[in-house]
KEVEX-223685 format. One record per atom (N, C-alpha, C, O): residue in one letter; x, y, z negated. Coordinates in steps of 0.2 Angstrom, whole numbers, plus 5000, padded with zeros to 4 digits. Example, Ala and Ser with C-alpha at 12.3 -4.5 7.8 and 13.67 -1.06 7.14 Angstrom:
2
a506649724961/a506249784961/a506649844961/a507149834958/s506449894965/s506849954964/s506450004961/s506750064960/
END
This chain:
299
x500449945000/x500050005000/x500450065000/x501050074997/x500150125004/x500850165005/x500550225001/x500250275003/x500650214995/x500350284989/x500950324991/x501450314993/x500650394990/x501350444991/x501150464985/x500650454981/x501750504984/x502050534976/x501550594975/x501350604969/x501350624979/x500650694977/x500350654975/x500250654969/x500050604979/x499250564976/x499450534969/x499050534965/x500150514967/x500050484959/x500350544957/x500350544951/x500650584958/x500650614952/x499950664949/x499750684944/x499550674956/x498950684955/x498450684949/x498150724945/x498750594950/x498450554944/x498750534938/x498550494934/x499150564939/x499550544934/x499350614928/x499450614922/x499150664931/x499150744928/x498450754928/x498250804926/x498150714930/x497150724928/x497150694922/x497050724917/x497350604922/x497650574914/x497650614909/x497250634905/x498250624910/x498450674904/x498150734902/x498050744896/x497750784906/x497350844904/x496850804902/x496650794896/x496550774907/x495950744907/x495450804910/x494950814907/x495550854915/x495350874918/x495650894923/x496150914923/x495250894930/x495450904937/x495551004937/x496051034940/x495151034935/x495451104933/x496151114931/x496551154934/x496151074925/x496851104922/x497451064928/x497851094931/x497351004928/x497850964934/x497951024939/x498551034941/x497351064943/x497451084948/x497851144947/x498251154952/x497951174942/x498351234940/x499051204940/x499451234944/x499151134935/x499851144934/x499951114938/x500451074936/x499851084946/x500051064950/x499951134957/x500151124963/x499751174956/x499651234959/x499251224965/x499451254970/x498851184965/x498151154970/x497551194971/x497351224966/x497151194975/x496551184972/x496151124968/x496351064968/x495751164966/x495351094964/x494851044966/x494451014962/x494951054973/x494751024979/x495250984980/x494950924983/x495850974980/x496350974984/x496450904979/x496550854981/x496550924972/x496750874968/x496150804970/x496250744972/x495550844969/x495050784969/x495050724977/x494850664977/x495450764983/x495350714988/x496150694986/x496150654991/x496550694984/x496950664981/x497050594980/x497350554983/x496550604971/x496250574967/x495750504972/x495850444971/x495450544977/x495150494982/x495350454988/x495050414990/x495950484989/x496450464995/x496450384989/x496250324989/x496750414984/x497250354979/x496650304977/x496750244975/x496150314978/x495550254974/x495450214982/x495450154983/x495450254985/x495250204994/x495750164992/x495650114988/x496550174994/x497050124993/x497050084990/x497150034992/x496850094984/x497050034976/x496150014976/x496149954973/x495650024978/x495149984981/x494849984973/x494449944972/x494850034969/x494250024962/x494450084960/x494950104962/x493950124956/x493950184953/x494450194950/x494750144947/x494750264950/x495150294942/x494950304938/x495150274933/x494450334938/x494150384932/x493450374933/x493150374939/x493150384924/x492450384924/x492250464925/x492650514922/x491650474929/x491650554926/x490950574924/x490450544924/x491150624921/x490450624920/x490450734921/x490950764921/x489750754921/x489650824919/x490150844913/x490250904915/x490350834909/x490650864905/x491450834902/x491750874897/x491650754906/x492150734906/x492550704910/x492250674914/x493050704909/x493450654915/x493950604911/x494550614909/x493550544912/x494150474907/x494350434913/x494050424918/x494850414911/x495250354915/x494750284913/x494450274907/x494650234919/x494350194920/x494650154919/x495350164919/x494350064915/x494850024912/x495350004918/x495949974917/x495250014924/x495649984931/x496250054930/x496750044932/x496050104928/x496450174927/x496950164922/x497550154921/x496550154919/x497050144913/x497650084914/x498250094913/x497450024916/x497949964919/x498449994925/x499049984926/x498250024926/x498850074934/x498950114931/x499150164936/x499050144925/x499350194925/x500050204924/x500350254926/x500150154917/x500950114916/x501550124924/x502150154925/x501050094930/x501250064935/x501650154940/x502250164942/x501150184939/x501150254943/x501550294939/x501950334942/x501550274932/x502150344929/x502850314930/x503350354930/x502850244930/x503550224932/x503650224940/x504250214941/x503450234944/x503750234952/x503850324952/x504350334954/x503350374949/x503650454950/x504150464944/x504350524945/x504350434938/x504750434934/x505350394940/x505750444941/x505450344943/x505750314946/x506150384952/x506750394953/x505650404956/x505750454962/x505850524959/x505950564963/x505850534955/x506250594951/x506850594947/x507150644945/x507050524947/x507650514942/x508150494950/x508750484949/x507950474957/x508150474963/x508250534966/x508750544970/x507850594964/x507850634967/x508450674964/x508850704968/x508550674957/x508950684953/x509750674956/x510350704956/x509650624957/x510350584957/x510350614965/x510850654964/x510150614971/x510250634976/x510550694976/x511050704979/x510150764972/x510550804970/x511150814967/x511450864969/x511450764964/x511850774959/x512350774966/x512550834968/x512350714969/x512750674972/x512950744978/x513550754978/x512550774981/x512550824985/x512950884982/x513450914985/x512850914977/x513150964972/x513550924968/x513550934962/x514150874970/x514550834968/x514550844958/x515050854954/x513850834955/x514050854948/x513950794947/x513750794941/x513750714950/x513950654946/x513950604951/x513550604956/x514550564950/x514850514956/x515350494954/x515650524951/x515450414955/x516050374953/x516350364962/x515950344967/x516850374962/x517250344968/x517750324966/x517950344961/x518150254968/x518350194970/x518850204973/x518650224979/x519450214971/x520250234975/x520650174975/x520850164969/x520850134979/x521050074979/x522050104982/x522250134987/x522350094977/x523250104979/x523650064979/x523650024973/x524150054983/x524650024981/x525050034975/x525050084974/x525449984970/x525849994964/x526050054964/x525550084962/x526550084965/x526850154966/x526650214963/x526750254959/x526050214970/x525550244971/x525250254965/x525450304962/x524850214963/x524550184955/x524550194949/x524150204945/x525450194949/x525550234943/x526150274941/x526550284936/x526150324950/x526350394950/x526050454951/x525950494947/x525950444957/x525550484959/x524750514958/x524550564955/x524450464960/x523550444957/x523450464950/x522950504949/x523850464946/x523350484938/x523650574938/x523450614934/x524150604944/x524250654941/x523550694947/x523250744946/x523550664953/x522950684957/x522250674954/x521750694958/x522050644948/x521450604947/x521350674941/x520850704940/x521950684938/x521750724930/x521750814935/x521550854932/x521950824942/x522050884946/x521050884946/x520550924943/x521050834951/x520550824952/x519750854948/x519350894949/x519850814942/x519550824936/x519350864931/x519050864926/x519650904935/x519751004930/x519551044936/x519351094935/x519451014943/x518851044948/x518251024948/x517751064947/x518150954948/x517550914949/x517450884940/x517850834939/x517150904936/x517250874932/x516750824930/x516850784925/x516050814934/x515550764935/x515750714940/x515350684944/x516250714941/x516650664948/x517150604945/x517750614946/x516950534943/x517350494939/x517550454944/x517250404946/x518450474946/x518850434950/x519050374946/x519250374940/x519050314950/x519250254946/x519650224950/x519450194955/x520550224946/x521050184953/x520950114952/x520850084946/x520950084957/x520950004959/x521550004963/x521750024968/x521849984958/x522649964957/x522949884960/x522949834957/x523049894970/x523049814973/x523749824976/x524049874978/x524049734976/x524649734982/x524549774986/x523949794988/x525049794987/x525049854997/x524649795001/x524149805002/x524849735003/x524549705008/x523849705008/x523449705013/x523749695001/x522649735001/x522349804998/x521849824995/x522849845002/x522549915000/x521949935006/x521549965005/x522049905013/x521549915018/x520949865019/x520449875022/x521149805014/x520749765014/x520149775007/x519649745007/x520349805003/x519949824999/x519349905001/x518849934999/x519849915004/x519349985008/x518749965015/x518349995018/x519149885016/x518649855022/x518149815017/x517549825019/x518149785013/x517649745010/x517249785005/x516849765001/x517549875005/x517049915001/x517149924993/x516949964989/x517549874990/x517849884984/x518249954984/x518549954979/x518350004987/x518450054986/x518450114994/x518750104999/x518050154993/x518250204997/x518550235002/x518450245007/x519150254997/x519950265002/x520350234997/x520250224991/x520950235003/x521550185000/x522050205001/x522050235007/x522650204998/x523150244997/x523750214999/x523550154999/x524550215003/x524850165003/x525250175007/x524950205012/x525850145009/x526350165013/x526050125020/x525750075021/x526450165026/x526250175031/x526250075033/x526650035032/x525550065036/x525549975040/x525049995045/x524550025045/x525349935049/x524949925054/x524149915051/x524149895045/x523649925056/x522949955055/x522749885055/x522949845059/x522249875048/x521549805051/x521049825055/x521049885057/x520549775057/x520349775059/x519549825056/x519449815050/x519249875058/x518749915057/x519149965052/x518849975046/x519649995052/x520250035047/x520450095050/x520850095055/x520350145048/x520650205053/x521250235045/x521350205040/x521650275048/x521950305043/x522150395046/x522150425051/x522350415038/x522450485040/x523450505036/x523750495031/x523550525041/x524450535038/x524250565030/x523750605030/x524650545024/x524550585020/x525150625016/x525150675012/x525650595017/x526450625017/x527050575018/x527050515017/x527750625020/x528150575021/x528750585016/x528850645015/x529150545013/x529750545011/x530350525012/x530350475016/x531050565010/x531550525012/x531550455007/x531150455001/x531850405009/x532050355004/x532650355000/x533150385003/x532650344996/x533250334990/x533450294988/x533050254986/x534050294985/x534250224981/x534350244974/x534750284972/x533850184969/x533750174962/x534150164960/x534450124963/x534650184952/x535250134951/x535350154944/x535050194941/x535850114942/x535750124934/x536250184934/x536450214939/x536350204927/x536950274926/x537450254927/x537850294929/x537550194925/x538450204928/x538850164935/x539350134936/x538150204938/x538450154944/x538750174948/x539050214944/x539150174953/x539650194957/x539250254963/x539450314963/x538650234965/x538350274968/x538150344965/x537850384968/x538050344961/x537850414953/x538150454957/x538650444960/x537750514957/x538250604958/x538450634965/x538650684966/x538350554971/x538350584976/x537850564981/x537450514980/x537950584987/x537550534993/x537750454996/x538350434995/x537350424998/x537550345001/x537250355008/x536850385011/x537850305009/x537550275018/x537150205017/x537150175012/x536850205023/x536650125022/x537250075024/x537150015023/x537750095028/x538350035028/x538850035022/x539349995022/x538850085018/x538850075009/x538150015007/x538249955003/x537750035009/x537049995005/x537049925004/x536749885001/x537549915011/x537649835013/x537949795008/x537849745005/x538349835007/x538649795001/x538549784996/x538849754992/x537949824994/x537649814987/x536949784987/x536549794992/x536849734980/x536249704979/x535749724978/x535749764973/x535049724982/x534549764982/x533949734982/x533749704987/x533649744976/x532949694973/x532449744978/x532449804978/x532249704980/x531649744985/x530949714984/x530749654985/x530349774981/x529649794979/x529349744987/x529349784992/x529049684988/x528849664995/x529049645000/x529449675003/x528949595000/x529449565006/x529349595015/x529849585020/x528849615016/x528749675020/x529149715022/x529249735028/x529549745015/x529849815016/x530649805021/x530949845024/x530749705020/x531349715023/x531349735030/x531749765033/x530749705034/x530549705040/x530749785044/x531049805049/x530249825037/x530049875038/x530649925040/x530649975045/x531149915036/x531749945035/x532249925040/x532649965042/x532249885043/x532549845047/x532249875056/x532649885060/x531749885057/x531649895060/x531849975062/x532249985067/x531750025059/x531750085056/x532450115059/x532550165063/x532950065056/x533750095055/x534150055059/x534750055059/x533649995062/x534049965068/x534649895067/x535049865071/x534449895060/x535049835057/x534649795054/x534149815051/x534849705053/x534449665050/x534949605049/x535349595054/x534949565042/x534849625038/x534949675035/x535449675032/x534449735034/x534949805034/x535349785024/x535549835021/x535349735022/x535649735016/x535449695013/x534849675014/x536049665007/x535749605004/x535349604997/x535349634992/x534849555000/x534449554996/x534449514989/x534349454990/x534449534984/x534749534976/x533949474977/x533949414978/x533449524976/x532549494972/x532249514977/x532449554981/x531649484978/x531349524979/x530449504975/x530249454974/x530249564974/x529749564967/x529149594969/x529149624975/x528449594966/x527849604970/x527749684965/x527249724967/x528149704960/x527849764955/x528549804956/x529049764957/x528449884956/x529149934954/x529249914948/x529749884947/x528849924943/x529049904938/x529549854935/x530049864931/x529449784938/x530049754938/x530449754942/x530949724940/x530549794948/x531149814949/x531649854948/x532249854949/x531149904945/x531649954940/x531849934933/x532349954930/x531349874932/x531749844925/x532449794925/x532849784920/x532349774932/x532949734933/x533449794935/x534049784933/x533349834937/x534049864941/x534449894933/x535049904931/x533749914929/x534149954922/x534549884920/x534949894915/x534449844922/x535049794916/x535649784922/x536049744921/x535749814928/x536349804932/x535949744938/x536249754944/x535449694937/x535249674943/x535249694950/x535249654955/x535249764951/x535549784959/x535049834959/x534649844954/x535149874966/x534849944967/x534149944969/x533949904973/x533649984968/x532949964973/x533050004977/x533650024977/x532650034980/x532350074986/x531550094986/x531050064986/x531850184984/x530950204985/x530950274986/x531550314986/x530450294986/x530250384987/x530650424981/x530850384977/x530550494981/x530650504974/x530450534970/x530650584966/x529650504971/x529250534967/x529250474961/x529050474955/x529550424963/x529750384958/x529950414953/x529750374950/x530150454950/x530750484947/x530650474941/x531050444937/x529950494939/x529550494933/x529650424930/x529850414924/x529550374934/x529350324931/x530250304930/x530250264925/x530750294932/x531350284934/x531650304929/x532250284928/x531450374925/x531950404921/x531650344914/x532050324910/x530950334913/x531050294908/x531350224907/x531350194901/x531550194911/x532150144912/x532950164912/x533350124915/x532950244910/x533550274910/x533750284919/x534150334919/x533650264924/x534050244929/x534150324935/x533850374933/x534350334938/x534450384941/x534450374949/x534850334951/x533950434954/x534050434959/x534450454963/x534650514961/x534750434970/x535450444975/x535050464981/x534450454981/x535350504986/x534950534992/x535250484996/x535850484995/x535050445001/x535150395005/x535150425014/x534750435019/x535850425014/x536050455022/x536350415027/x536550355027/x536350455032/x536550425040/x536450365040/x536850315039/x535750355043/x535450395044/x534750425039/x534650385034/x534350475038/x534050465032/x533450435035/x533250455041/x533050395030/x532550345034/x531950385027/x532050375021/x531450415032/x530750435029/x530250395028/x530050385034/x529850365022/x529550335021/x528850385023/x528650435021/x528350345027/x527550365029/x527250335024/x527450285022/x526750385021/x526050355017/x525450395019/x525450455020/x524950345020/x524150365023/x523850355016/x524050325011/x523150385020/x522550365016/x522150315020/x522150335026/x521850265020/x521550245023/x520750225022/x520650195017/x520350235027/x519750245025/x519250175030/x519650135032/x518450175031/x518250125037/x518150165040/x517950225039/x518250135048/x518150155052/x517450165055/x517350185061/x516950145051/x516150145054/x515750165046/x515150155045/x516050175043/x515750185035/x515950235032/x516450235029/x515250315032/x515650375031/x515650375022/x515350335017/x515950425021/x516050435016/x515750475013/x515650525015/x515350455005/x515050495001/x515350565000/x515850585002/x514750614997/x515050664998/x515750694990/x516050744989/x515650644986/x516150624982/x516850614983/x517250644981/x516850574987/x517450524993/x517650574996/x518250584995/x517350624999/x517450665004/x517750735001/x518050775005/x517450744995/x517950774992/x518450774988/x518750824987/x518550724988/x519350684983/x519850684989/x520350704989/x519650644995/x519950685002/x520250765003/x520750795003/x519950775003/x520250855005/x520550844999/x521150824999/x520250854993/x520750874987/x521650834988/x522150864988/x521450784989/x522250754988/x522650774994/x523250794993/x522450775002/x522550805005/x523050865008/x523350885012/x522850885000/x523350984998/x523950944994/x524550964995/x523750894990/x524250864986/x524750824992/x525350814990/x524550804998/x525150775001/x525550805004/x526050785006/x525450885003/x525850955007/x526450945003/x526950915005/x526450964997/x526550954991/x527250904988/x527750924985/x526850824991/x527450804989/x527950794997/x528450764998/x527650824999/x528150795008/x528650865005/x529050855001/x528450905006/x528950975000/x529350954996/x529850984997/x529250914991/x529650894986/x530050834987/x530550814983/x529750794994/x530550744997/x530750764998/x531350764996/x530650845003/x531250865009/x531550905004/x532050945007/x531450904999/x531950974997/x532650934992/x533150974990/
END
């Protein structure tokens, strides 16, 4: 039956006064207008609402049974209507940021607490995945945009450039490389726990050499690669926005030359699946943040 929201709240606000007068006022109708209403809705539901009489207007025991029914569907469509607003005047929304390690837990919580001091009805929730499912988490919907170092595209996956860095070499304090630049035909000769086994391809491909260095570990978290390299285990390789997380395993970053090899990171979003207007705000916002840190490789 296709009741529209006029016709029950109609009825829903005759109830309560118990008059089509007063109903018509705080519905701002006539009271003509309320009563065909009121008759639209009894044709539909096929039995009276209300008894009336010259001097009153009561809910029929069939009124009375439907009425439970009527205040939850416009209670229902107003708490939708609500929410549709919010959503539009971005003042309440959960969006789903799916990033690689790194990503996860350097960058992202300091864009999330930026974020959050503009939008402050906007609850960013990082979903913290290997890199190999950061596009796969944005294709099956578990998160909206995906954060992560440059890879070949899946299938229904667009992506947007979101900054580039030099790479660097991680190393303990008293390592030989401390205090100045490295080459990569230096790098060769040192062991180097490498975050993905991905990355050797990647790199190799890049700088023309394979492989472009030996490889000590290779581990699926920074975390433990920064934790092995503080005890002397070998060097990693990463942006230098690591820094933060690198100074508290004491360790120190090297500027990695001739040639120097810039590390790509996207966002990536679906390619047939538009984005809330939540989503699409945490976009642009981080966006000014990728100017930012591409500024703070190259310098």
């Amino acid at each position: 039956m296709n009741y529209t929201f006029r016709q029950l709240s109609a009825f829903i606000t005759v109830a309560n006064t118990g008059s089509f007068t007063s109903a018509a006022k705080l519905m701002h109708l006539t009271q003509g207008a309320v009563s065909l209403l009121i008759k639209e809705l009894e044709t539909l539901t096929g039995f009276t609402l209300f008894d009336r009489s010259s001097r009153s207007v009561r809910l029929s025991v069939m009124g009375e049974s439907f009425l439970p029914f009527a205040t939850k569907i416009v209670e229902d469509y107003n708490q939708a209507e609500r929410y549709v607003r919010d959503l539009k005047e971005l003042r309440s929304a959960v969006v789903n940021i799916a990033a690689a390690p790194l990503i996860a837990c350097t960058l992202l919580p300091q864009m999330i607490k930026a974020f959050t001091l503009e939008f402050p009805g906007i609850r960013i929730v990082p979903v913290d995945v290997p890199m190999a499912k950061v596009q796969q988490n944005v294709f099956t919907g578990g998160a909206e945009l995906g954060l992560g170092p440059e890879r070949e595209l899946h299938l229904d996956i667009k992506k947007i450039p979101f900054f580039s860095v030099p790479v660097h070499v991680v190393c303990h304090p008293e390592h030989r490389f401390v205090g100045r630049e490295v080459t990569w035909r230096e790098l060769k000769k040192e062991p180097v726990i490498v975050v993905g086994s991905e990355s050797i391809d990647f790199i190799a491909l890049s700088i023309g050499s394979s492989p472009p260095f030996k490889v000590a570990f290779v581990v699926n978290h920074m975390a433990t690669a920064l934790a092995m390299a503080a005890v002397g285990a070998g060097v990693v390789l990463a942006g230098p926005f690591v820094s933060t997380l690198a100074d508290s395993y004491g360790l120190r970053l090297v500027p990695l030359k001739q040639p120097v090899l810039n590390r790509n990171f996207d966002i990536y979003l679906s390619e047939h699946r538009s984005l809330t207007p939540a989503a699409q705000a945490f976009l642009n916002f981080i966006l000014k943040f990728g100017e930012k840190f591409s500024d703070y490789g190259s310098s």
